[in-house]
C-alpha positions in Angstrom: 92.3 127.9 86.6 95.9 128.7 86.6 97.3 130.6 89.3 100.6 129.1 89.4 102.0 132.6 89.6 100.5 133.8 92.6 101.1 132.7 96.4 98.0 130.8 98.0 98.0 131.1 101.9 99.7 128.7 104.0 96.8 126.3 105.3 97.3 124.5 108.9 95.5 121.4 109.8 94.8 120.6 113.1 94.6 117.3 113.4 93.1 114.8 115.8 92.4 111.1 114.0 94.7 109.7 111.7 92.3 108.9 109.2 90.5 112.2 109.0 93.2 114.2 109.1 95.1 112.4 105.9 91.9 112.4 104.1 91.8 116.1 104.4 95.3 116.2 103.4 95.3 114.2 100.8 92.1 116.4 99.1 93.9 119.7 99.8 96.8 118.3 97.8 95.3 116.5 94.7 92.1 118.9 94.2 94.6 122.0 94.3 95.7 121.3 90.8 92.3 122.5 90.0 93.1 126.1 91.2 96.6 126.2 90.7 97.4 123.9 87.8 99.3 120.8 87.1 100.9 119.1 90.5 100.3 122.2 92.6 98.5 123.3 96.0 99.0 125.3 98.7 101.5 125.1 101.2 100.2 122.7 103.9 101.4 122.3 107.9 99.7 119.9 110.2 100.4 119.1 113.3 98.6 115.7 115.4 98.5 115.2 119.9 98.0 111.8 120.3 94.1 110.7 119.7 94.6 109.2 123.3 94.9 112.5 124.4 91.8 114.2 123.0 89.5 110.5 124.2 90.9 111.0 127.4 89.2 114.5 127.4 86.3 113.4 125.5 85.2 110.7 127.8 85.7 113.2 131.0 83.6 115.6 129.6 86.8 117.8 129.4 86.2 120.8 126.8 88.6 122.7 128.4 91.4 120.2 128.0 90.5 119.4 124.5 90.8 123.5 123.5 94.3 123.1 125.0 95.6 120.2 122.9 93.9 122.7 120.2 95.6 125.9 120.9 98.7 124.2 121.5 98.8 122.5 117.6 97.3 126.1 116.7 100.1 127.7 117.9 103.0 125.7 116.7 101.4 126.0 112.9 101.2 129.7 113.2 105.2 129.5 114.3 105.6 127.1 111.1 104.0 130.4 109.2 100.6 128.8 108.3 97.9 131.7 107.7 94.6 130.0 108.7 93.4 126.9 110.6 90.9 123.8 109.9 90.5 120.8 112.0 89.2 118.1 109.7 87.4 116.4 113.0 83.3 117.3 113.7 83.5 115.9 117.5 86.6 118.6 118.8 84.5 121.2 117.2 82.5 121.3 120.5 85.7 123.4 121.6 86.1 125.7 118.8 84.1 128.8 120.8 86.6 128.5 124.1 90.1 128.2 121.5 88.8 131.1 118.9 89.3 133.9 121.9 92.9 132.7 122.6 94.0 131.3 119.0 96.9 133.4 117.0 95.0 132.4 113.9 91.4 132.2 112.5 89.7 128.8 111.9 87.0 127.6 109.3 84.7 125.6 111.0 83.5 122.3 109.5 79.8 122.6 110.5 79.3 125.9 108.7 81.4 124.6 105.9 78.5 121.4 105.5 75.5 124.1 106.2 76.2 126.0 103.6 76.3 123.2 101.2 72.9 121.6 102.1 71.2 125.0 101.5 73.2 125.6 98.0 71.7 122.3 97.5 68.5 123.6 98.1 68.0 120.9 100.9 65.9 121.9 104.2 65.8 118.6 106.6 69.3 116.5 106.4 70.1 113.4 108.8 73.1 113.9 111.3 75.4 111.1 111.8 78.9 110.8 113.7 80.4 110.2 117.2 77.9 110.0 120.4 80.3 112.8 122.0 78.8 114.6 118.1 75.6 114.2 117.6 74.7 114.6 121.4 76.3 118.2 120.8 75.2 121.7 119.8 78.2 121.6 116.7 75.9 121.2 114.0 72.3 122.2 115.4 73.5 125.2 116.0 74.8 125.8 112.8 72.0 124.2 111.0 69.4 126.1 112.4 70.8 128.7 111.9 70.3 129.1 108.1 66.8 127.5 108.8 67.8 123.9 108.2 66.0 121.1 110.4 67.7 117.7 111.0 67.5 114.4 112.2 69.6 113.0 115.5 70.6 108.8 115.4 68.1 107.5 118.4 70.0 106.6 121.4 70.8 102.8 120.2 71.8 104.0 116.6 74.0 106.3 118.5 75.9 103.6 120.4 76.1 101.3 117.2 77.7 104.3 115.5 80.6 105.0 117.9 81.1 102.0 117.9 82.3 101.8 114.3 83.4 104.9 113.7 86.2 104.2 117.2 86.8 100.4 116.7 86.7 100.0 112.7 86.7 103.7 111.1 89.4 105.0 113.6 91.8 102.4 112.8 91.1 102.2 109.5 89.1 99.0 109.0 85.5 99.5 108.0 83.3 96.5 107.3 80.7 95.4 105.7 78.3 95.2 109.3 79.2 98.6 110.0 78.0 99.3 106.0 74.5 97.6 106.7 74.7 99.5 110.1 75.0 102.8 108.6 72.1 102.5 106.1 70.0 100.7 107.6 70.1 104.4 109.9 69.9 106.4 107.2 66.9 104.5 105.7 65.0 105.7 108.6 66.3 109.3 108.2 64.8 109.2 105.0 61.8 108.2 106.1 61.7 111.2 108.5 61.8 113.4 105.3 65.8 114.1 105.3 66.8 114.8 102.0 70.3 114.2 102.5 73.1 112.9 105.3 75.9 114.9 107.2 78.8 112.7 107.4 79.7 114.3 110.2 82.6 112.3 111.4 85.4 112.5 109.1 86.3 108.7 108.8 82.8 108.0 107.8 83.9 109.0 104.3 85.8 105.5 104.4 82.7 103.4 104.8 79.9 105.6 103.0 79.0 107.9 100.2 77.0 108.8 97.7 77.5 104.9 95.5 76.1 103.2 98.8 73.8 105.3 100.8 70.5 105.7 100.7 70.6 109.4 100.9 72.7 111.8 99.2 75.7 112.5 101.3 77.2 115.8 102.8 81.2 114.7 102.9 82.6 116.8 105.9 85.9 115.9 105.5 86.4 116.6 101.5 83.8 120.1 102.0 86.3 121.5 104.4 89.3 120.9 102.3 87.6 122.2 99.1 86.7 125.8 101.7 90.3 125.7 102.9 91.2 125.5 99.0 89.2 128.1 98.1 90.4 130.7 100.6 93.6 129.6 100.4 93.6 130.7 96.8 91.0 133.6 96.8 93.2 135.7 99.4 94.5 139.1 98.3 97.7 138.3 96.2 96.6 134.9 95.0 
């Protein structure tokens, strides 16, 4: 498809970790050809607060303070004339309902993104993994459920083996082979459980698993919400 003619909407990216937020970049860029033709996508803002700054929060308990480093990166993309907002990180979507009221822009949110997908795939149990601060949330139960998907939580230990890589490996970008043999060794047991597939629900995962190594097929958080932000970005009225 070629709609090099036509203006796609301006797409802001809230970020919050380096890694997921350049992956989801990086897709939004080099997938748009796809829509738009040779070397183009839409135009792309992002703007980052320091990770320290939403851990800080996390680790407090602090939803309040992490919608507040939220609205304030919302805000200054709408001021650099971006149209819509994604935050290519599952954990800070546990804020999402308190910055929604108060944001200048709307959001896609990554956990209805990945639902959807699971039931086009004609899935009905999937495996959640991610951050503690994640999978101890409502973010994707809620939205699972919702379209009559079950899942499967990490147990406790799995949960603390898990943060572990995703904050001291994933995070800065230095997966290994350990946190590999951690990860399926998890999902093995999902599988037994009767998931079909696995949310990669943090979006540095995608740097240690997919679908060539684990033993379930995988549901890439990061790359689905670039490919929904590419397709609304393109399908507006006037592109």
């Amino acid at each position: 498809m070629n709609n090099s003619l036509a203006k796609p909407l301006h797409i802001g990216i809230v970020g919050c970790s380096a890694e997921g937020a350049a992956l989801c970049y990086r897709t939004i860029c080099s997938e748009g050809a796809q829509w738009l033709g040779p070397h183009a996508h839409p135009e792309v803002s992002m703007h980052t607060h320091s990770l320290a700054d939403y851990v800080a929060c996390l680790e407090a308990g602090d939803m309040a303070g992490v919608a507040a480093l939220m609205l304030s990166s919302a805000h200054k993309l709408a001021r650099q004339g971006a149209d819509f907002l994604i935050c290519p990180d599952n954990t800070i979507h546990q804020a999402l309902a308190l910055v929604q009221p108060e944001s200048p822009l709307p959001w896609l949110h990554i956990a209805e993104v990945v639902a959807q997908e699971a039931v086009q795939r004609g899935w009905h149990k999937v495996g959640l993994t991610g951050t503690r601060w994640l999978v101890d949330s409502d973010v994707y139960p809620e939205k699972l459920s919702a379209r009559g998907l079950g899942f499967e939580r990490p147990t406790p230990e799995e949960r603390d083996a898990i943060q572990h890589i995703i904050m001291e490996e994933l995070v800065p970008g230095r997966p290994s082979q350990h946190g590999e043999a951690t990860f399926q060794a998890v999902i093995r047991r999902m599988q037994t459980l009767g998931c079909e597939g696995v949310v990669l629900g943090c979006t540095e995962i995608p740097l240690l698993m997919s679908d060539a190594n684990s033993p379930l097929p995988t549901l890439d958080s990061t790359r689905l919400l670039a490919r929904a932000a590419l397709r609304q970005a393109v399908a507006a009225p006037g592109a």
